[in-house]
Residue, then its C-alpha position, 0 to 999 in steps of 0.5 A: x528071761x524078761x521077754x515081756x515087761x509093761x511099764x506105766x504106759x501101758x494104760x491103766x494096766x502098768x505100775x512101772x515107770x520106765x525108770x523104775x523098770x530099768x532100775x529094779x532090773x538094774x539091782x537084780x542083775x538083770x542085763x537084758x529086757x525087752x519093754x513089750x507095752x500093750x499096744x503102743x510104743x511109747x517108752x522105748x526110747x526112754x527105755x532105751x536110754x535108761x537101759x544103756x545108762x545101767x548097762x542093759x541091753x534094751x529089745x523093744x516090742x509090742x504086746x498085742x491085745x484085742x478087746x482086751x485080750x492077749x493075742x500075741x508077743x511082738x519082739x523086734x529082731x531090729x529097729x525095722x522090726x518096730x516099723x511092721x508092728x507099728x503099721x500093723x497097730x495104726x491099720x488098726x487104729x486109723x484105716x479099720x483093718x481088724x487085729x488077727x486072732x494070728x500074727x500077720x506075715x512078719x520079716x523082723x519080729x519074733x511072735x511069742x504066744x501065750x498058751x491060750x492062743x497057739x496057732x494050728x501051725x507055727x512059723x519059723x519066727x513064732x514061739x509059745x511063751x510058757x509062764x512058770x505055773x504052767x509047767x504042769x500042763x507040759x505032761x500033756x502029749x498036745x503041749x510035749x511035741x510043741x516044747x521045742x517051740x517054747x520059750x519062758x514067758x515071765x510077765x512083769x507087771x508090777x513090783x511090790x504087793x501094793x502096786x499089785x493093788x494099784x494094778x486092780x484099781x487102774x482094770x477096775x478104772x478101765x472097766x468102770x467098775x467096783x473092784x469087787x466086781x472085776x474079773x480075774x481074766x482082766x487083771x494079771x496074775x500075782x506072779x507078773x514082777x521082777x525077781x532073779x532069773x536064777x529062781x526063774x532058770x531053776x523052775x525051768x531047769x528040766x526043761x534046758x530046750x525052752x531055756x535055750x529058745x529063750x537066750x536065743x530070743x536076746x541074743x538074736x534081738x537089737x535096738x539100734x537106733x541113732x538119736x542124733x540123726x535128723x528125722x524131719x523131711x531132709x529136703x524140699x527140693x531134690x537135694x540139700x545144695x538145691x534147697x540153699x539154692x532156692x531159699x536164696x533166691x526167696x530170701x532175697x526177693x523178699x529182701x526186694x520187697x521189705x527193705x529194697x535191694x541197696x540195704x546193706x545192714x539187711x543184705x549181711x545179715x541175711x548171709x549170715x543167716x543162710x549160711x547158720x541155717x545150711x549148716x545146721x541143716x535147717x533149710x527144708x524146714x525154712x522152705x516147708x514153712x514158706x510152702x504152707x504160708x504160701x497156701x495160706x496166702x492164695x487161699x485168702x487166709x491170715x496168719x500170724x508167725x510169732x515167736x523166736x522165728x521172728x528173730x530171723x530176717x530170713x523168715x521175714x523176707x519169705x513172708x513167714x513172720x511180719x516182724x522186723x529184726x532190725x528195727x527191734x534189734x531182734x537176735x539171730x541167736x536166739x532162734x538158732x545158733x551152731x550150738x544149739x543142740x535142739x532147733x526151735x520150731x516156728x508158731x504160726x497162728x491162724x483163724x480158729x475157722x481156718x486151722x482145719x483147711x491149713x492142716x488138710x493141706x499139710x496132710x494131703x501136700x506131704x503125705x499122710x505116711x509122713x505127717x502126723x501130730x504129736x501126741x501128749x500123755x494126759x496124766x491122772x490129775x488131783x481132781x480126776x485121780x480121786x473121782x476114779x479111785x473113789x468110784x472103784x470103792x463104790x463111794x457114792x456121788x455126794x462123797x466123790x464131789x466132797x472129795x474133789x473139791x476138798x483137799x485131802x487134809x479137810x476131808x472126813x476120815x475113815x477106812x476107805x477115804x484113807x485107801x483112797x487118798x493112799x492109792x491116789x497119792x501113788x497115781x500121780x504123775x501116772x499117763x491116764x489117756x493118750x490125746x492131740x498135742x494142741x497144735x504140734x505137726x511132726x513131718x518126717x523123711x521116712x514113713x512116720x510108722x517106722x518110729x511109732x504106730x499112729x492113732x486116730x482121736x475124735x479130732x479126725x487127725x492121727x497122732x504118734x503115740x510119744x510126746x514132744x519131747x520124745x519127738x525132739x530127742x528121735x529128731x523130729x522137729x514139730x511144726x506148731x500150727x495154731x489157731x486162735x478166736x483174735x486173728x478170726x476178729x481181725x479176719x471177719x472184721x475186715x471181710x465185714x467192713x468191705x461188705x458194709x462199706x465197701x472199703x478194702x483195709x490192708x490191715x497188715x500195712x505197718x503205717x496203720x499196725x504200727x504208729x496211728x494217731x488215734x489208735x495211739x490215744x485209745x491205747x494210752x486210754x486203756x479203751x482196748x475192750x474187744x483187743x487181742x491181748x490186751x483187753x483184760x482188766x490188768x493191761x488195761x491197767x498197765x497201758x494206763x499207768x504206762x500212757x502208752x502211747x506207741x508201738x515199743x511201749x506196747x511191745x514191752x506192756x506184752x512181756x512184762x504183763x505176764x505173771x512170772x515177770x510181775x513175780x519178779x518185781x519188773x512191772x512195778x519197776x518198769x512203771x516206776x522208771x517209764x514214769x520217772x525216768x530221771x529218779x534213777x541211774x543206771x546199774x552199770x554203763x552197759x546196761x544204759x549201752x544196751x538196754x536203755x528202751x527198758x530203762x536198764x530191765x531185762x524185759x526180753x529173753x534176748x535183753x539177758x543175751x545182751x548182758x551175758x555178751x557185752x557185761x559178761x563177755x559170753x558169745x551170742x550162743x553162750x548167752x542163749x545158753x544160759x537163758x535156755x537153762x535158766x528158763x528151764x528149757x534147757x534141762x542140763x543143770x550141769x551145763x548151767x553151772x559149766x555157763x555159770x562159771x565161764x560168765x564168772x570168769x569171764x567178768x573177772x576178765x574184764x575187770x568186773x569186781x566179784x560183787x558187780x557179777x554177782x549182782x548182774x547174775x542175779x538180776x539174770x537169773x531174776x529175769x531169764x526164767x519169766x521174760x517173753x522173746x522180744x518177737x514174741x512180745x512183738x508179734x502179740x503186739x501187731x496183733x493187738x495193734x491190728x485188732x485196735x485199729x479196727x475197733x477205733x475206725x470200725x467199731x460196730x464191725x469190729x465188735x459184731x466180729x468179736x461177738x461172732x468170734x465168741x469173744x475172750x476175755x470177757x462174755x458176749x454181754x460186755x461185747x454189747x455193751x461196748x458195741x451200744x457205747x459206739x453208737x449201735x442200736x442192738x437187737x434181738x434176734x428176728x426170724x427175718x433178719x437174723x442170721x445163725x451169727x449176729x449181724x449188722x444192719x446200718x448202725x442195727x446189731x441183730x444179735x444172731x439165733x447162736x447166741x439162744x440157749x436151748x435152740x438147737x444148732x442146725x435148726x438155728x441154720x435152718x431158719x436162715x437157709x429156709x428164709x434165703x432159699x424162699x423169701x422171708x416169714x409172712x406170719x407166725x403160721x406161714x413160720x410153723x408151717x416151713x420150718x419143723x420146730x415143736x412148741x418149747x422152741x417156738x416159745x423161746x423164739x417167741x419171747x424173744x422177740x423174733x416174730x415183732x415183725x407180726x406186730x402182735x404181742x407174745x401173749x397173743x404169739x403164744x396162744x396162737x402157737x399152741x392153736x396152730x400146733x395142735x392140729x398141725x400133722x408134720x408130714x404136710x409141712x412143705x408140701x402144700x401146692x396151693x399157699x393157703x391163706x394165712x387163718x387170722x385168730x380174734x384173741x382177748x388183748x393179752x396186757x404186758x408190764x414194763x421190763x417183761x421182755x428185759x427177763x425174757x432176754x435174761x432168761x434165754x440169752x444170759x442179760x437184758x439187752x432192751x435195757x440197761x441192767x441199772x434200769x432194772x434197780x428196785x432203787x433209783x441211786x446211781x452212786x455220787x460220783x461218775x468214773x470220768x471223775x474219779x482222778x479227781x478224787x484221789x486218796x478220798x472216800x466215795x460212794x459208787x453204784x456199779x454193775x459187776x463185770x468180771x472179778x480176779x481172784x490173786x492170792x496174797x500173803x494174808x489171804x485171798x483178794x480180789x480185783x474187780x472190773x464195773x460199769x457205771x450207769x453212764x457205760x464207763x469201766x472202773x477197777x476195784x480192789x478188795x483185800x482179805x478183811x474188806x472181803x470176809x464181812x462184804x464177800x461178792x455175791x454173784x452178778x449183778x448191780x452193788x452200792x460201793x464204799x471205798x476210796x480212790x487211788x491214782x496210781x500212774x494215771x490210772x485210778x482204783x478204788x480200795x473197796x470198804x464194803x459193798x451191798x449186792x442191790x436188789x432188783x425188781x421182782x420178774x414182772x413176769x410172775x407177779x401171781x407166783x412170788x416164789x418165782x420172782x426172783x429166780x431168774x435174777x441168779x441168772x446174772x452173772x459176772x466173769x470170774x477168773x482164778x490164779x493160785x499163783x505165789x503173791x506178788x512181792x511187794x516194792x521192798x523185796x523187789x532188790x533192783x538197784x536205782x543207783x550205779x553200782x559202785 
């Protein structure tokens, strides 16, 4: 009797989850429903599943609404049913087709109306849903001739009395209002739950013609739906056969090409790999991918493929990845096996400024009734879940503030906190808003609309209305397609290099990628600022302790970085062992067999595939098996004890005592769940090499690119700084050499008008545009008149410098603005026929002290770029020793004077630490580590320049010093107002350092790690 159920995914209207749904059902007896969401298809696949799990017959519809009133009741006859109402919903998300006050022309749905909106004239599928309460207004004669046409309409909305107010509260979030002030039109009624449908067939026992149409409605209605059929585009050519055919011919013409045709070891191995993807029905999807990578070749682009698709050397014989599974020992296996239910997609990476053009091609190339991306549900978080609820309370902003950055327990209790922490607790987990999974593309055989309708977000591409998961269970395999700022370095890197010196770079020849000599030393030196990857504080840190100096080194250093696998032990281990290769022995022969590049870790998801095979005698894809379930992708904790128990058995098998496996399966079990795949390590890893072999050869290219790219891990300041320590001579910006982007100029940086707060984007444009279309600036007034630009953003351009080609000082600049502006009438601008000559203004000399323009930098751009921060100390100490010296002083006590760069918060068992990252006055980086009691009497104190106590320690190579205490120094006061002493110093809070935070578990220390050094007897 349940034509019209909402779980949770009708947006911020119901309180059910689909599980939740189903069970209640479940308990009363129920043994049909139809899930009717408001406006989206969401759920019913999972309503589907979970209703035949209860053994419910499941109906799938839609309920429409309109602004948020309800028009009408979808019911799908069928599964093509859903497809009608879905292309009906995405006309109106995406192509501006309104909704109806009417249902449209339906073939497979039924059409149930509420009593505020009937028709004229009712179709043969259409019917008027009469809720119980409304069996009074039957005695009219309007509603008795339409009786035969009307079915029970039994909302459920809700479960219990509290959901109930759940549900208001969720309207009042939707119509950001005061629950006082919500309307009862936009809540549903008290009588929207789930109850026995004998009470329900009681209420409408004079009525047996409406009872009826109601039964007819679930006996007439289905929910087929096959959820091991593959959905994705089946074929690229004509046929299945065909396809084989053609990615035959590609592979082994990239077999040609990588390896030479007389590779037998290459030539086997492809064989293999096509007859696996045949079989597995995977050849469209190899044959798209190489499609797109071929566009994106012809257009110039560079891309990256990563992840487990670098496993297959078929991938890398059509171009798709660069990375070569034999000479990694990449396994096959561990992108697709016979036994893998759910196929993997392949990661490919483009240029944050070339992702929009690659994603166009996919739409226009495949249709867009076929492609859209995957969608991602955006549940209500801590933060926002407390915001939301207490506004609706009518809490006042201070209030809500306390509330978000506070947790519950530190919060002021009263009557209303409480309701909200209530009602907040029952929110989590709750989909707030549908959103743009962040790089997911689902290309589908049949029109996407015949599983889900579409919607269109801010982002201009459509989206499915399920997630990925939801995708892969229906059949759909995404296409990721990324984009990222560290590939646009490299882009922009080698395009600049050509434009300056006019050399080209083949930046993907592996001779330069792979293995140089000086790039070698710069990696085992930690000098990889700017580096994709492998900049931040703590690789630096690892590449040091590792002296890595080669590309496997490397390799390894971008899995074992990672915070699940320093978790686990295996950094320090691996460092220990790199270091010490001779202070322990292997655990077992095979792991010495097998995993002697790690020194015996599983430092790679396949190293666990290794073990499971030759220790445990598991096959290939049993071992994948097991590293998917442990990693928790698999999600069968059922299927990893059915692993578990044959890896048992089979090490009994071979002889293996019962505490020899269980140790190996620990050491599996530690390690399968935080490991990266080894391609992906790899990829990353070129990447890295790629980006340090630019910045070694190329340095004021490669950082004028990394400043363009808007950096990473660090602010554009320390981008500078690093570009002054190869030898370039920065610049502010000027109006007739910058560009919108900063630029190089010889060994001159002229830092770009993107980079000045406060100047508006497309006048930042414009002011290129006008000079390259009519030639450069003659003056301040020849500037005024050709570009339309008021006084506040004249002054900015002012004090930074960017009229020095005028030779006069900014004081003079600034009263001859203001002279100019003042009679100056916009309209004319442009239009003068006959240049006037430029009017020359005889002003006082305006004096200006030491430093002035260094503020004026720090006030517009965020740093002083004239000077070095050290240069603006009050005192003239620089410390008493330098960072080149610091090995030297191991275990000893020294005083540092250092300029903040960015600092990590790590959480350990006695409270929270940090790490800090410094300059010296000489420009050289350093580390620092500061424990809870240093921190609680010499807490940091913002950015800035601080006096160090602490002692160095050489750990690996790589020194750090354990800080004691530490003094922010002070600056000099801002030149600038030395008539007005309250304003000194408030630009200097302007001064800022990176700070990056982690609420990780803390790190085991060396002793709980528990990985043998010793063969295990």
């Amino acid at each position: 009797m349940f034509l019209n159920c909402h779980s949770y995914h009708s947006l911020r209207y119901g309180t059910l989850s689909v599980k939740e749904l189903v069970a209640q059902a479940h308990a009363l007896g129920i043994r049909e429903l139809v899930l009717t969401d408001i406006n989206t298809v969401t759920a019913i696949y999972e309503f589907k599943k979970e209703c035949e799990n209860k053994g419910i017959k499941p109906i799938a519809g839609v309920e429409i609404r309109k602004d948020g009133r309800l028009l009408y009741i979808t019911v799908a006859k069928e599964f093509s049913g859903i497809g009608e109402v879905n292309k009906m919903i995405t006309d109106y998300h995406c192509n501006g087709k309104d909704l109806c006050e009417m249902a449209t022309e339906f073939d497979k749905v039924l059409v149930i109306y509420p009593l505020e909106n009937i028709p004229e004239v009712l179709k043969d599928n259409e019917f008027i849903g009469i809720r119980e309460e409304e069996l009074t207004l039957l005695i009219r004669p309007e509603f008795q001739r339409l009786i035969s046409r009307m079915v029970i309409l039994q909302p459920v909305t809700f479960s219990t009395k509290e959901e109930y107010h759940l549900h208001r509260i969720l309207r009042a979030i939707d119509h950001n209002t005061l629950l006082s002030k919500l309307e009862e039109t936009e809540i549903c009624r008290k009588s929207e739950y789930l109850r026995a449908e004998k009470s329900i067939l009681e209420a409408f026992q004079r009525y047996p013609e409406i009872i009826q149409n109601t039964k007819n409605i679930f006996s007439s209605c289905s929910f087929e739906f096959d959820f091991k059929k593959v959905r994705n585009q089946l074929n690229f050519t004509k046929s299945r056969e065909s396809d084989l055919k053609f990615l035959t011919r590609l592979a082994y013409l990239g077999l040609k090409k990588r390896y030479g045709l007389d590779h037998e070891e290459a030539r086997k191995r492809i064989e293999k790999e096509l007859k696996v993807i045949h079989e597995l029905k995977f050849c469209s999807y190899f044959l798209i991918t190489w499609d797109i990578i071929r566009y994106s070749n012809r257009m110039g682009f560079m891309h990256v493929g990563r992840g487990s698709g670098a496993n297959s050397i078929v991938s890398y014989c059509l171009g798709i990845t660069d990375i070569c599974p034999l000479e990694l020992d990449l396994y096959f296996e561990r992108f697709l096996n016979l036994n893998r239910n759910t196929p993997p997609d392949f990661d490919i990476d483009w240029s944050w400024q070339e992702r929009d053009p690659m994603l166009q091609y996919i739409f226009d190339r495949y249709g867009k009734e076929h492609v859209a991306f995957c969608g991602t549900n955006v549940e209500f978080k801590y933060k926002s879940i407390f915001r939301e609820v207490g506004k609706v309370f009518g809490l006042p902003k201070e209030e809500l503030d306390s509330l978000t950055t506070q947790s519950v327990e530190a919060h002021d209790r009263n009557k209303v906190v409480d309701r909200v922490a209530k009602y907040g607790k029952l929110l989590e987990k709750f989909p707030n808003q549908r959103s743009m999974h962040a790089c997911g593309i689902l290309i589908s055989e049949e029109p996407i609309t015949n599983f889900t309708a579409l919607e269109m977000p801010p982002k201009g591409f459509p989206i499915v209305q399920f997630d990925m998961y939801t995708a892969e269970d229906i059949g759909l395999e995404k296409f990721d397609i990324l984009s990222q700022r560290g590939l646009g370095t490299i882009n922009d890197t080698v395009k600049l290099i050509k434009e300056t010196r006019g050399i080209t770079v083949d930046i993907r020849d592996t001779t330069i990628s792979k293995n140089e000599a000086l790039a070698n030393e710069h990696l085992a030196q930690g000098k990889t600022i700017g580096c994709f990857y492998i900049e931040s504080p703590a690789m630096r840190g690892l590449l040091r302790r590792l002296k890595c100096g080669d590309y496997r080194t490397l390799v390894a250093a971008s899995s074992i970085i990672r915070p699940g696998v320093a978790q686990s032990g295996m950094m320090r281990e691996y460092i220990f062992r790199h270091n010490h290769p001779d202070q322990f022995e292997y655990f077992h022969s095979v792991f010495e067999d097998h995993l002697k590049e790690t020194y015996g870790i599983m430092v790679y998801q396949e190293d666990v595939i290794k073990i499971a095979q030759y220790f445990g005698g598991l096959s290939l894809a049993d071992g994948d098996i097991l590293r998917r379930a442990m990693s928790g992708k698999g999600r069968s904790l059922e299927k990893l004890q059915e692993v578990k128990a044959n890896f048992f058995a089979s090490c009994k098998g071979k002889g293996h005592s019962e505490q020899l496996t269980a140790e190996a399966y620990r050491q599996i079990e530690s390690f399968a769940g935080y490991s990266f795949c080894k391609a992906h390590s790899a990829s990353y890893a070129v990447e890295s090499y790629q980006s340090l072999y630019l910045k070694v050869y190329y340095p004021l290219e490669f950082m004028v690119s990394v400043i363009n790219n808007q950096g990473g891990f660090y602010r554009t300041e320390v981008y500078i700084h690093e570009a002054k320590m190869s030898g370039a001579s920065v610049q502010t910006p000027c109006v007739n050499t910058s560009e919108y982007q900063t630029v190089l100029r010889g060994k001159e940086i002229y830092l770009g008008f993107m980079l000045l707060q406060g100047l508006e984007s497309r006048l930042a444009h414009g002011i290129a545009e006008e000079r390259h279309k009519n030639g450069n600036f003659q003056s301040l007034e020849d500037f005024i008149r050709r570009i339309p630009i008021g006084i506040e953003t004249i002054q900015t351009l002012i004090f930074i410098g960017a009229f020095r080609f005028t030779g006069q000082p900014k004081n003079e600049l600034l009263v001859e603005a203001r002279l100019l502006l003042i009679n100056f009438k916009p309209e004319n601008r442009g239009l003068l026929l006959i240049e006037e000559p430029v009017q020359e203004y005889k002003l006082p000399q305006l004096k200006r002290e030491n430093f002035e323009d260094a503020f004026d930098e720090i006030e517009i751009i965020g740093f002083p770029v004239s000077c070095i921060p050290f240069d603006l100390l009050k005192t003239t100490y620089r410390g008493s020793v330098m960072v080149k010296d610091l090995v030297l002083h191991h275990k000893k006590q020294v005083k540092m004077m250092a300029y903040l760069i960015s600092r990590k918060h790590v959480p350990t068992k006695k409270g929270t630490m940090y790490f800090g990252t410094w300059i010296d006055v000489n420009g050289d980086y350093f580390d620092t580590a500061h424990f809870p009691d240093s921190l609680n009497e010499y807490p940091f104190q913002g950015g800035g320049c601080y006096l160090l106590l602490g002692t160095v320690e050489v750990d690996y190579h790589f020194p750090t010093i354990t800080i004691h205490k530490m003094a922010k120094m002070p600056m000099i006061p801002d030149p600038r107002y030395a008539y007005d002493k309250d304003k000194q110093y408030d630009i200097h809070r302007q001064i800022r350092e990176d700070v990056s935070m982690t609420s990780r578990k803390p790190y085991p220390q060396a002793h709980e790690i528990g990985l043998p050094r010793q063969k295990f007897q």
